[in-house]
MARGUMAR-356438 format. One record per residue (C-alpha): residue number from 1; residue in one letter; x negated, y negated, z negated. Coordinates in Angstrom, 2 decimals. Each point is the difference from the previous one (the first is absolute). Example, Ala and Ser with C-alpha at 12.3 -4.5 7.8 and 13.67 -1.06 7.14 Angstrom:
> 1, A, -12.30, 4.50, -7.80
> 2, S, -1.37, -3.44, 0.66
REM end
This chain:
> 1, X, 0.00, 0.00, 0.00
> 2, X, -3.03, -2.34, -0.34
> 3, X, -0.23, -0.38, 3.88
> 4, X, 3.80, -0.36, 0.82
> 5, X, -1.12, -3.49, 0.63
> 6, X, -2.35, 1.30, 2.27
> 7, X, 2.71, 1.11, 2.38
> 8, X, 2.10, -1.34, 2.36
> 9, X, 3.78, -1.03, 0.10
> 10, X, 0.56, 2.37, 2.49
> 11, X, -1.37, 2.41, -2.05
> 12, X, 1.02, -1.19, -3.38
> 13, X, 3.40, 0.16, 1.06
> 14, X, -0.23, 3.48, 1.60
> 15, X, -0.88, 1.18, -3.39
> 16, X, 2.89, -2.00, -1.81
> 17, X, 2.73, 1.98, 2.37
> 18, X, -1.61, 3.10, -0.61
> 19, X, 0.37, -0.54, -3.91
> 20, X, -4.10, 0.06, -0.33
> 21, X, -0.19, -3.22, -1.36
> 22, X, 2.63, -2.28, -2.01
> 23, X, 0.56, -3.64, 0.14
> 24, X, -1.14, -0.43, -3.79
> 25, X, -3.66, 1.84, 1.33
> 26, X, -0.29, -2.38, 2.73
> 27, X, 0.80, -2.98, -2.44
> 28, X, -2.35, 0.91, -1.91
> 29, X, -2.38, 0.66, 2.58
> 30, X, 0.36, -3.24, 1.01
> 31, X, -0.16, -2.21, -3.10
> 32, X, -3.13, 1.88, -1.12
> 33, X, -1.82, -1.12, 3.36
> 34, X, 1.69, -3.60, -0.08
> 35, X, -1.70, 0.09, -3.60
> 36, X, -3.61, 1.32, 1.30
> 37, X, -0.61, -1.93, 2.48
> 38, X, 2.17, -3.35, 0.77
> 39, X, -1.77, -2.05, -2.24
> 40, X, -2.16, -0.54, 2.18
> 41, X, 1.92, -0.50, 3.06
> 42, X, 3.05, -1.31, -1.45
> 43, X, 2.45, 1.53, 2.67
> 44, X, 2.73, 0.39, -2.11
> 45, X, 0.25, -2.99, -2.83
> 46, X, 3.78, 0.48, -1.13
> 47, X, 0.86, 3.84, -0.81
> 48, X, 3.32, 1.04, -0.73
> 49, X, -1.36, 3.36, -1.73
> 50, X, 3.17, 0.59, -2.63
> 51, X, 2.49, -0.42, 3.01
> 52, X, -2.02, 2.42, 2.15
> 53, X, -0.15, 2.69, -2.65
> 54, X, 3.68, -0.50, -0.97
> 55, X, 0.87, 0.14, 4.09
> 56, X, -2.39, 3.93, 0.01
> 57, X, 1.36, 1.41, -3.51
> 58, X, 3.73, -0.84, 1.49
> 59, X, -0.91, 1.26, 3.43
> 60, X, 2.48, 2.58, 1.55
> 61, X, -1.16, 1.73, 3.01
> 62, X, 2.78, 1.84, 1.06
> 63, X, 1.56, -3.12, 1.22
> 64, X, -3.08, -0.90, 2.28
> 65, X, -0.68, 3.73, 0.71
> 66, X, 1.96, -0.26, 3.36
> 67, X, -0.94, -3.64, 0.88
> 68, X, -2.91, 0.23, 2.57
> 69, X, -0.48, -3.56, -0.40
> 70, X, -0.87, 0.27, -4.32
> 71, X, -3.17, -0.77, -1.33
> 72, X, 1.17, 2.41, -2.72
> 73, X, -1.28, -1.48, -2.79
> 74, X, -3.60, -2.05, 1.25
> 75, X, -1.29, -2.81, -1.55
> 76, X, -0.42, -2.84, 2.40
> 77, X, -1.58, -3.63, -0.62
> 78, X, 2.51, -3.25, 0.93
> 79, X, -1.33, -2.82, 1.16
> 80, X, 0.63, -3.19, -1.96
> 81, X, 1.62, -1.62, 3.01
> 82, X, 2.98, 2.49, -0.78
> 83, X, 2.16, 0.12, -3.24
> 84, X, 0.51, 2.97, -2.12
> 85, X, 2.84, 0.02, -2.40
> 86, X, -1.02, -0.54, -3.47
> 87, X, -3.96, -0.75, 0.99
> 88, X, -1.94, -3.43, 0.42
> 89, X, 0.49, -0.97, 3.27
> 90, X, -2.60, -3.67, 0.59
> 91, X, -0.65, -0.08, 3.54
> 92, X, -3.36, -1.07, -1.39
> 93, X, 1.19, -3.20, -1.09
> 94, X, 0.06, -1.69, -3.35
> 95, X, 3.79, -1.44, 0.38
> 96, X, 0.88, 4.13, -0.22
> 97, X, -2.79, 0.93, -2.49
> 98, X, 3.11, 0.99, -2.36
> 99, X, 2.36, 1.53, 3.36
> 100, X, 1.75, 3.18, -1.46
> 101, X, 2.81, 0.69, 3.15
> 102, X, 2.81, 2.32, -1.18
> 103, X, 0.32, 2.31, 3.24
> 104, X, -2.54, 0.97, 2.47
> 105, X, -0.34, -1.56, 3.37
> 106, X, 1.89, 2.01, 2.72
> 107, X, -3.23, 0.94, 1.15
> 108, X, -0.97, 1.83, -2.99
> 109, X, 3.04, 0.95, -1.32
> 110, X, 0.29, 1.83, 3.09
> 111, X, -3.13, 2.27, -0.52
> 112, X, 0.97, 0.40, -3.34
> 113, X, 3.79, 1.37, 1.07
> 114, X, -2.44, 2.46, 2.06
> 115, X, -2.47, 1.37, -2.45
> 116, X, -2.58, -2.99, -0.68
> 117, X, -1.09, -0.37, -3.49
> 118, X, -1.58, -3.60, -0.30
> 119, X, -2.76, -0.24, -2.80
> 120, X, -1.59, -3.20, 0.84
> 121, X, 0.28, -3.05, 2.01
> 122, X, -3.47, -1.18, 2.05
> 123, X, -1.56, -3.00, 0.40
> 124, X, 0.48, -3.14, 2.42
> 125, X, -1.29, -3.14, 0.92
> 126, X, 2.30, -3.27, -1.46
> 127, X, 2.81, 0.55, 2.63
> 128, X, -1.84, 0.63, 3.02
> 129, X, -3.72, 0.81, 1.50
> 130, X, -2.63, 2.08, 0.78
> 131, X, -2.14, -0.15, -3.47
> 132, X, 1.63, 1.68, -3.08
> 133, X, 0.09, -2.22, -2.57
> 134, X, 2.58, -2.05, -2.45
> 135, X, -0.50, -2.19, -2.60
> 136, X, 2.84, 2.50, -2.29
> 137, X, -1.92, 3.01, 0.91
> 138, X, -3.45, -0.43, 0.86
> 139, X, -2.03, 1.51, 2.86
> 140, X, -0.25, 3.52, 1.89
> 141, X, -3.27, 1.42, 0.94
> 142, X, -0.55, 2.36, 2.98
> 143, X, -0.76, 3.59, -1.19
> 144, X, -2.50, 0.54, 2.54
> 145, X, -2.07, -2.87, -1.22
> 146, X, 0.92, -2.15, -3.05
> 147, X, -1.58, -3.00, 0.74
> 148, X, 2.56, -0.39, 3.19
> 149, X, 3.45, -0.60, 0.90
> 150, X, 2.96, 2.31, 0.36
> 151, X, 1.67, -2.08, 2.61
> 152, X, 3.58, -0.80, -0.35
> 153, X, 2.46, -0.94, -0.89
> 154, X, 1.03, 4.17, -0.43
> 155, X, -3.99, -0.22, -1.63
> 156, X, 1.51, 1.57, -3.17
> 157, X, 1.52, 3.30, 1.73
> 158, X, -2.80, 0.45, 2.39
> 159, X, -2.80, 0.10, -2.88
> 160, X, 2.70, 2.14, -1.92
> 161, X, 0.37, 2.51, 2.50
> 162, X, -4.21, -0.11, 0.84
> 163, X, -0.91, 0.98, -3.29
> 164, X, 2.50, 2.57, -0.75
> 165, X, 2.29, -1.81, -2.79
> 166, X, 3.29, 0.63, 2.08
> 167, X, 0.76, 2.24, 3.59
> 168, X, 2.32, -2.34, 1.23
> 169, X, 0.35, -3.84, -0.23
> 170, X, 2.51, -2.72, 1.72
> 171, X, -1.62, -2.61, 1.97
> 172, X, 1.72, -2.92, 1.99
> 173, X, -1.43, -1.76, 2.87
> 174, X, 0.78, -3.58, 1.50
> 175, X, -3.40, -0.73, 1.74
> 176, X, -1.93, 2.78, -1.07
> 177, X, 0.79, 0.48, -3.48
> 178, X, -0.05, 3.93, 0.09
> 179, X, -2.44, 0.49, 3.06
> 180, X, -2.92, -2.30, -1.42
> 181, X, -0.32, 1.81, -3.17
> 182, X, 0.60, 3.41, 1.41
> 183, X, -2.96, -0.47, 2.22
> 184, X, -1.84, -1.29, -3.34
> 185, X, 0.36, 2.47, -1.76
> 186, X, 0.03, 3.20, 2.50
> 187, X, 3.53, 1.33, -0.47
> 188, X, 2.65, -0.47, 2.70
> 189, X, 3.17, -2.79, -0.10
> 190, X, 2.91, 0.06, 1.94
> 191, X, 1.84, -2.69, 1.43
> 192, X, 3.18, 0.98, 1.31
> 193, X, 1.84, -2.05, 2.38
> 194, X, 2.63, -2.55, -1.27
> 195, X, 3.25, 1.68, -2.14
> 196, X, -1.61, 3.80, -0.02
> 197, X, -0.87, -0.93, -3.97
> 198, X, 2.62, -1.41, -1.68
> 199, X, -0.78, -3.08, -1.80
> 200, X, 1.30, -1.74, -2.99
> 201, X, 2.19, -3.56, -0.45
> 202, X, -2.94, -1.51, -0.94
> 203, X, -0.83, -0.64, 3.72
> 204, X, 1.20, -1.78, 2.32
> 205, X, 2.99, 2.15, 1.46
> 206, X, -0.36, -0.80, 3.58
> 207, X, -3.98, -0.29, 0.01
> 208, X, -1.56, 2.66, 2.30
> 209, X, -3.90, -0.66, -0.54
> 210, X, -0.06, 1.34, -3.71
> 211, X, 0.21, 3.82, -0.20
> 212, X, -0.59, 2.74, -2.53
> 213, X, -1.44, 2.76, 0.69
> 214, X, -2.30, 2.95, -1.55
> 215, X, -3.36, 0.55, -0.92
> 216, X, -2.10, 3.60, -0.52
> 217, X, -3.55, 1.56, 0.13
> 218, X, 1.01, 1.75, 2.82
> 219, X, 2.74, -0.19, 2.91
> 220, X, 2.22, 2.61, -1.06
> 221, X, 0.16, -1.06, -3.68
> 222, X, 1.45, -3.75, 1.98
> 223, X, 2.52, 2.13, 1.99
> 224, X, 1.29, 1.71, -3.40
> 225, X, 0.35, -3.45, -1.62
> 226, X, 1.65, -1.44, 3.50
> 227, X, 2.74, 2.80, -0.17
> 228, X, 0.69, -0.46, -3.73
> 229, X, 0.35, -3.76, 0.47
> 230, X, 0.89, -0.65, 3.42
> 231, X, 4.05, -0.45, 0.52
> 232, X, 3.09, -2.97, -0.23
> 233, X, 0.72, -1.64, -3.11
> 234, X, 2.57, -3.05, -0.48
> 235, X, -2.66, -1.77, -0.85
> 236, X, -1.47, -0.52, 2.88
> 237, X, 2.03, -0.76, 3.29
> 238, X, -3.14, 1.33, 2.29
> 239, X, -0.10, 3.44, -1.37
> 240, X, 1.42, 3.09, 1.85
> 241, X, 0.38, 3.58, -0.55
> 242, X, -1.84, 1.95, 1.90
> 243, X, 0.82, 3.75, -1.85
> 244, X, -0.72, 2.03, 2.99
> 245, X, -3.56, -1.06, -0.66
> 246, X, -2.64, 1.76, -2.05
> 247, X, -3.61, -1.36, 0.24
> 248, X, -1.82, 2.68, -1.55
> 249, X, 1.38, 2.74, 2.39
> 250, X, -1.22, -2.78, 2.84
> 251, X, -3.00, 0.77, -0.85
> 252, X, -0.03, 3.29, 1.40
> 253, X, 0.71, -0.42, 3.46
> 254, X, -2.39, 0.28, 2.41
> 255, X, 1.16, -3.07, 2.09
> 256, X, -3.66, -2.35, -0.39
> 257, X, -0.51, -2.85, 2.08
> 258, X, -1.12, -0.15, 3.14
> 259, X, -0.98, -3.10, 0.81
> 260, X, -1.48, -2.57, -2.61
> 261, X, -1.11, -3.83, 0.28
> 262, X, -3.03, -1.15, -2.41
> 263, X, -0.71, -3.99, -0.26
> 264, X, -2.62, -0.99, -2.50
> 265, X, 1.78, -3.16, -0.57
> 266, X, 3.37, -0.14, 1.91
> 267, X, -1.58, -2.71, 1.83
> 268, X, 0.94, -2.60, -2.65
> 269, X, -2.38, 0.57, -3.54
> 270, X, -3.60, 0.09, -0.69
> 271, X, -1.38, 3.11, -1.06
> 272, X, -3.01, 1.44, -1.84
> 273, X, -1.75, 1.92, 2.70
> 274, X, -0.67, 3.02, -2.17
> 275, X, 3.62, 0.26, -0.52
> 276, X, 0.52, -0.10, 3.31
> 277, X, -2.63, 2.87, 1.08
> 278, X, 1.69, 2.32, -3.25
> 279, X, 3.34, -0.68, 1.17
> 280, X, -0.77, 0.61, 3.75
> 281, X, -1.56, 3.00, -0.63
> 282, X, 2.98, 1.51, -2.13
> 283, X, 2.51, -0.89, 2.72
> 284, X, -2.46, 1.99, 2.84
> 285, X, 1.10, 3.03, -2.26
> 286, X, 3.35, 0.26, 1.80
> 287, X, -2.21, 1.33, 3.08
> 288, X, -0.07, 3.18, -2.24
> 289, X, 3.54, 0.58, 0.34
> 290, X, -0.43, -1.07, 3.92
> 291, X, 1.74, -3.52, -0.29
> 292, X, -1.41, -2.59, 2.61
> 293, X, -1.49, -3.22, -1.91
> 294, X, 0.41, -3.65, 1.57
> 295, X, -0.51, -3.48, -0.53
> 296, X, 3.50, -0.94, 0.97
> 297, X, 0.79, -2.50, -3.15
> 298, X, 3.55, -1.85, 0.58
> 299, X, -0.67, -3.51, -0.31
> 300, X, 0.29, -1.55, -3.32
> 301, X, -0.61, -3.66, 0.79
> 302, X, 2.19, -2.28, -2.03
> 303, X, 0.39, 2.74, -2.83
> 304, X, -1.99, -1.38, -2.82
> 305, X, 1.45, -3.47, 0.09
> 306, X, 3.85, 1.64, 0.68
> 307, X, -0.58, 1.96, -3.39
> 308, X, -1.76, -2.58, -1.99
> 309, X, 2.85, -2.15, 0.95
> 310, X, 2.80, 2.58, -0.91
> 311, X, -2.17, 0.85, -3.29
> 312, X, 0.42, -3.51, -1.09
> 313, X, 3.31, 0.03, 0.54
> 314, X, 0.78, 3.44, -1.72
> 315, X, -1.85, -1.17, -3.20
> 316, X, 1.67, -3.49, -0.20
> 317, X, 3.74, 1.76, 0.42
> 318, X, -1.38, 2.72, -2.85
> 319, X, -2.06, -2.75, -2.46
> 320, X, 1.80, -3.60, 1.03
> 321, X, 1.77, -0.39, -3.39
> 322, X, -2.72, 1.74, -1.39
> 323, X, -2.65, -2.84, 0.84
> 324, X, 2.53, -2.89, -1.02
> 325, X, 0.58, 1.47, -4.17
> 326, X, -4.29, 1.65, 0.12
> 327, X, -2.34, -1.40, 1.54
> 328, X, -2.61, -0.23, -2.52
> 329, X, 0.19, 4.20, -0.19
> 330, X, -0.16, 0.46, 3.44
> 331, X, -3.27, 0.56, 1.49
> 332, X, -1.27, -2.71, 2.42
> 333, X, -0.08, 2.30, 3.04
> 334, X, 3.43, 1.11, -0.57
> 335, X, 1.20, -3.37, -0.63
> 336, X, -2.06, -1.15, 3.71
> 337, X, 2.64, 3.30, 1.51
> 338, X, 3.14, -1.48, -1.49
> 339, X, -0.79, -3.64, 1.27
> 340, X, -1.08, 0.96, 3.06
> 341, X, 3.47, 1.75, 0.47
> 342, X, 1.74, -2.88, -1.18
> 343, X, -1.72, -2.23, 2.76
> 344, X, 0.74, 1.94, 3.04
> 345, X, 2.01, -1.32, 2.60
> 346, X, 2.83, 1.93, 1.94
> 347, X, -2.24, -0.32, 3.31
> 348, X, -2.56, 2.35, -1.71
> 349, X, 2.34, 2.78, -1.31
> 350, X, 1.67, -0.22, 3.81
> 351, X, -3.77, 0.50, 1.10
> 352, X, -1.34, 1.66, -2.31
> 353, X, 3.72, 2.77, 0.51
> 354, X, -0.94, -0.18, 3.45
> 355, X, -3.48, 1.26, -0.32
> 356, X, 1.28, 3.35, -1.92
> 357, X, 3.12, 0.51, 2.54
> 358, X, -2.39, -0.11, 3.04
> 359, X, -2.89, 2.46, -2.30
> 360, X, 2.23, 2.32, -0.82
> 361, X, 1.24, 0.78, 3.65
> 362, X, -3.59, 0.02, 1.50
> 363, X, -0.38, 2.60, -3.01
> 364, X, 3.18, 2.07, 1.13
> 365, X, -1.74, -0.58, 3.64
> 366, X, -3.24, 1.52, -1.33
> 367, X, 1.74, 2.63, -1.38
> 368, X, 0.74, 1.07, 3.65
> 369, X, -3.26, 1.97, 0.76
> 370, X, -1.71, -0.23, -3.74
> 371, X, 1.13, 2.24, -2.80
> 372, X, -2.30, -1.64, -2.94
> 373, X, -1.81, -3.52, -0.16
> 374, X, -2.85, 0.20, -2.23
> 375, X, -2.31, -2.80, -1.44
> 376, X, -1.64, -0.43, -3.56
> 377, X, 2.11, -1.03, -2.89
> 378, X, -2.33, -2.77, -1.73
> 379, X, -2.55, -2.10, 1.92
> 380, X, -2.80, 0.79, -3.01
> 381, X, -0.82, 2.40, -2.65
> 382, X, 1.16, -0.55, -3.53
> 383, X, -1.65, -3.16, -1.15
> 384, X, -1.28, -1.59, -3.74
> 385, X, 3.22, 0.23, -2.77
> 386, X, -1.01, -3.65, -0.87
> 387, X, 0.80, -1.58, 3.63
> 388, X, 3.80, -1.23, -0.08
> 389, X, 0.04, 0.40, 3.57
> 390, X, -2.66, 0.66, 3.13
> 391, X, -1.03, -3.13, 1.86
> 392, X, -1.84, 1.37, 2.97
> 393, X, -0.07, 2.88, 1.63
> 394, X, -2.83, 1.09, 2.44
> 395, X, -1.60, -4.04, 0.08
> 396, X, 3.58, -1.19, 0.95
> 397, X, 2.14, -2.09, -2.97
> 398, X, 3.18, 1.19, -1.25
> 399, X, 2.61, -3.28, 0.73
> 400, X, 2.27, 1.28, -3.20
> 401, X, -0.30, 2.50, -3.09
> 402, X, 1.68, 2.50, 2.27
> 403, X, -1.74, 0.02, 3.28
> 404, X, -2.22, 2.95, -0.75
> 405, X, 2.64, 2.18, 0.05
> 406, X, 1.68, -1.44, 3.41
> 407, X, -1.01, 3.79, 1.38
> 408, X, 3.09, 1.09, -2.35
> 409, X, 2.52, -2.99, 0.41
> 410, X, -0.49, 0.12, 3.82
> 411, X, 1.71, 3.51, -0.06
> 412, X, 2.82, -1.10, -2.12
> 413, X, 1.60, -2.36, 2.58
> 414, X, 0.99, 3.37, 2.24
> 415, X, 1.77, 1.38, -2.72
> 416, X, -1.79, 3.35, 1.25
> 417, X, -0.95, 2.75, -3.00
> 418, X, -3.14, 0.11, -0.98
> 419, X, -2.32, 1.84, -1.77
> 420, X, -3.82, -0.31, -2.16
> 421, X, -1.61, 2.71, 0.80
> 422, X, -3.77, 0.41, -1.68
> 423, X, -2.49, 1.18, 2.53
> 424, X, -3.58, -0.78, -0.76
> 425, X, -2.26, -1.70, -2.38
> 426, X, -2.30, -2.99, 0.22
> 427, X, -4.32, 0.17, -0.25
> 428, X, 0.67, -0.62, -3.46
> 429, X, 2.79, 2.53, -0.97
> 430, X, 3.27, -2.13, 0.18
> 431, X, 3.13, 1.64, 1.54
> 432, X, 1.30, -1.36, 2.89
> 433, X, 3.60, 0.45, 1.66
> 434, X, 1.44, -0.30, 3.36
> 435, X, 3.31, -1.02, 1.16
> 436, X, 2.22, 2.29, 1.78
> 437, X, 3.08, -1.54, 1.93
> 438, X, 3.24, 2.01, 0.90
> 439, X, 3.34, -0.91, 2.35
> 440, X, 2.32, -1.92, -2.01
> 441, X, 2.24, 2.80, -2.11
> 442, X, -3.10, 2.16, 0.97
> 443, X, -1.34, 1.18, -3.66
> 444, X, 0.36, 3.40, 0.44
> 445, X, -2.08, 0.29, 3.15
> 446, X, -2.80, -2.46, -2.04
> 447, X, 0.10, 1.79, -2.82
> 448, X, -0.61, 3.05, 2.04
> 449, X, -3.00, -1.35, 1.93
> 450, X, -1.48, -1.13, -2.77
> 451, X, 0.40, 3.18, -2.13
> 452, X, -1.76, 1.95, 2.99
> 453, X, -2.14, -3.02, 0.27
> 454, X, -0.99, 0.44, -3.74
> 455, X, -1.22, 3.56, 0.12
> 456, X, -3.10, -0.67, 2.16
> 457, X, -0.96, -3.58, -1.99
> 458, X, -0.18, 1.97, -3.17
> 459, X, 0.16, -2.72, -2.35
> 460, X, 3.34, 0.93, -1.80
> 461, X, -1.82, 2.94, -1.71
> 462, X, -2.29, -2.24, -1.53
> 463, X, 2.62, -1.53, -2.46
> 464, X, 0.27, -0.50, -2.97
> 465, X, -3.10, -1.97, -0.91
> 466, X, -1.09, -0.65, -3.56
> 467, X, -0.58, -3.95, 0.40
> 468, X, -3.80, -0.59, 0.78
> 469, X, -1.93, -2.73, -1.88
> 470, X, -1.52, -2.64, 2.78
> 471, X, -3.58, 1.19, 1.57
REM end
């Protein structure tokens, strides 16, 4: 029972059907490694320990025993973006240091209705970005070297699931917010295309660029979490059911790609050229299942300034009223976000609307003779905790505290799934991920690629990591 932490989901919940394992082990299992080691990451800040052990001791499997979608009984981390009932719940802001919600989030009370125990809730940046840290909270360190960031703003899960405190994690992703630290921290994110998730009233009902989605150490484990939480809920006028659907079992068809796009850049971001070189030579893999490679990247021009636009606008609808009653707790990039929104005029949204209309047919268009577009899912390896944000990236200046990540937020104006995938370390030992793009509705063919894809990169079965000092 000492290395049930050791395991995958996939596995761990194999062995909770089979009656190998209980809920109350894997509790345990869990809280004894959260305990061991996440001091020094600090993945998991808020724990909700009593609740979690209540949830296992009360646990009935014969009601899940015939839902292929339960988690039967696993422990999963939350991120603090969502609300669990009767936990704190700050966003990583000091105006909800005290935030107790009474009910989960449909989002999580969703997994929960389908097996998911949660024990803890993971890290985030103040509201948004690409470093973990709050002021509430403090900081999370990347297991694979402490000195350096997890990414975000899903930093939290991603170092949880790296070093072996949980199997299974939420993430959500605006710009990036589950890719980034997924390639961080070597485990694989998901980001499902608009209304697959459900999400919670928290958001902006009719807002299409935020999405939830799951995050693993390996594909299948994200394609167990995707059945148990994909579905509709009232909550959120996007979602669908989809019941004829089961990811895992997508796995095992033999229908691969055929023909795949790579772009080191999608034409639009500066890149690291080591990351480029890792990430090219990962996607040349697909030759081994006979799929032909090109350079045929649809073209993204106008994408980075059509979703900074629609960012600000997102964030100022979400955090408007917020500003006006805070604004000495909000953080000043966060507060630059919510102004920005405020300030733009209706000729940029009609721009900015047209850029992601026009993108997301020449996507559909690409999608006529490509099955996968691949390019790398971060622009540079994980970089010093202490930075807030990274200011240049291969000589060239970042314009705002996002533009490092553009590689992500480019991809979220087609609305197309994608997914992190790790494939490859740097000189120096630092994972690196790739980005795997699918047709819109397309997540079980991705998923499916990049399971097959997976097995020859061979750096799932490397995970969990005990958290290595820097050097």
């Amino acid at each position: 029972m000492t290395e049930l932490h050791q395991k995958t989901a996939t596995e761990a919940v194999d062995l909770l059907r089979r009656g190998e394992v209980t809920p109350s082990e894997l509790v345990s299992a869990s809280i004894n490694r959260i305990e061991a080691v996440d001091s020094v990451t600090n993945a998991l800040p808020t724990h909700c320990f009593e609740r979690a052990t209540e949830q296992a001791q009360r646990w009935t499997s014969a009601k899940h025993s015939d839902n292929p979608r339960s988690l039967c009984g696993l422990p999963i981390a939350v991120k603090d973006y969502n609300d669990v009932g009767g936990v704190l719940t700050t966003y990583g802001s000091p105006i909800f240091a005290d935030n107790v919600p009474q009910k989960s989030d449909a989002t999580v009370a969703r997994l929960e209705r389908n097996g998911a125990i949660p024990i803890a809730k993971s890290n985030v940046p103040e509201w948004a970005g690409g470093n973990t840290f709050n002021p509430v909270l403090g900081t999370t360190r990347n297991p694979w070297n402490t000195a350096l960031s997890a990414g975000g703003s899903s930093g939290g899960s991603a170092a949880a699931l790296a070093s072996g405190l949980v199997w299974l994690a939420t993430g959500n992703d605006l710009g990036g917010s589950l890719r980034t630290p997924a390639s961080f921290n070597g485990i694989v994110g998901l980001r499902p295309g608009p209304g697959r998730v459900p999400r919670g009233t928290r958001l902006s009902a009719f807002d299409t660029l935020w999405v939830e989605g799951p995050m693993g150490r390996c594909v299948s484990d994200v394609a167990l979490m995707l059945d148990a939480g994909a579905g509709h809920e009232i909550d959120d006028p996007f979602s669908f059911d989809d019941s004829e659907t089961f990811f895992v079992k997508e796995l095992k068809r033999d229908d691969l790609p055929k023909r795949i796009a790579f772009s080191p850049d999608l034409g639009v971001v500066p890149m690291e050229p080591e990351v480029a070189r890792i990430c090219e030579r990962a996607a040349n893999r697909f030759r081994d299942f006979g799929a032909e490679i090109t350079n045929d990247t649809p073209d993204f021009t106008g994408a980075l300034y059509g979703f900074q636009t629609l960012r600000a606008v997102l964030v100022a609808t979400m955090m408007g009223a917020v500003l006006e009653e805070h604004r000495n707790q909000i953080a000043p990039e966060i507060i630059g976000n919510i102004e920005r929104g405020l300030q733009i005029t209706p000729e940029e949204v009609f721009a900015a609307e047209r850029i992601r209309w026009q993108l997301y047919h020449r996507m559909t268009a690409f999608f006529e003779h490509h099955d996968v577009l691949v390019c790398p899912a971060a622009s540079i390896p994980p970089f010093p905790v202490e930075q807030r944000y990274v200011e240049e990236i291969n000589g060239q200046p970042c314009e705002t505290y996002i533009d490092w990540f553009a590689i992500t937020f480019a991809l979220t104006m087609t609305s197309c799934p994608v997914i992190s995938l790790p494939c490859g370390f740097t000189s120096e030992g630092l994972p690196i991920g790739m980005q795997l793009v699918g047709r819109p509705r397309g997540e079980a063919a991705l998923l499916r690629a990049a399971h097959h894809l997976e097995g020859l990169l061979g750096v799932a079965e490397q995970l969990p990591i005990d958290p290595r000092p820097p050097g």
